[in-house]
C-alpha positions, 0 to 999 in steps of 0.5 A: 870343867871336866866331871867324872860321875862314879856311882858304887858301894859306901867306901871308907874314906881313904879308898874314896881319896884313893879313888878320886886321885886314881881318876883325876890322874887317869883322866888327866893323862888321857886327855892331856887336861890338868888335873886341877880341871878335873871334878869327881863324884862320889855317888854311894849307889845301894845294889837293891836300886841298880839293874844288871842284867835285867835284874836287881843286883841286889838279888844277883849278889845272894846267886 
């Protein structure tokens, strides 16, 4: 079965929906797979544990 893994902000729960559906067309059209194939994840990422750059994001977001 096909995943897609997407790490990011806390989103409200209709841009999640949004989200997943956005993805699972998008795969599923790409690679001619159906969508009731496809499992995405919603991974809530805080900036002060991710790297762009060579620097926090955290502190890339206070520039």
């Amino acid at each position: 079965m096909p995943t897609i893994f997407f790490y990011g902000p806390s989103l409200p729960r209709e841009k999640k929906t949004k989200l997943i559906r956005d993805f699972t067309e998008a795969a599923s059209e790409a690679t001619g797979i159906a969508k009731s194939a496809f499992v995405v994840y919603l991974q809530k990422t805080d900036p002060s544990e991710v790297g762009v750059g060579g620097e926090l994001l955290a502190d890339r977001q206070k520039k």
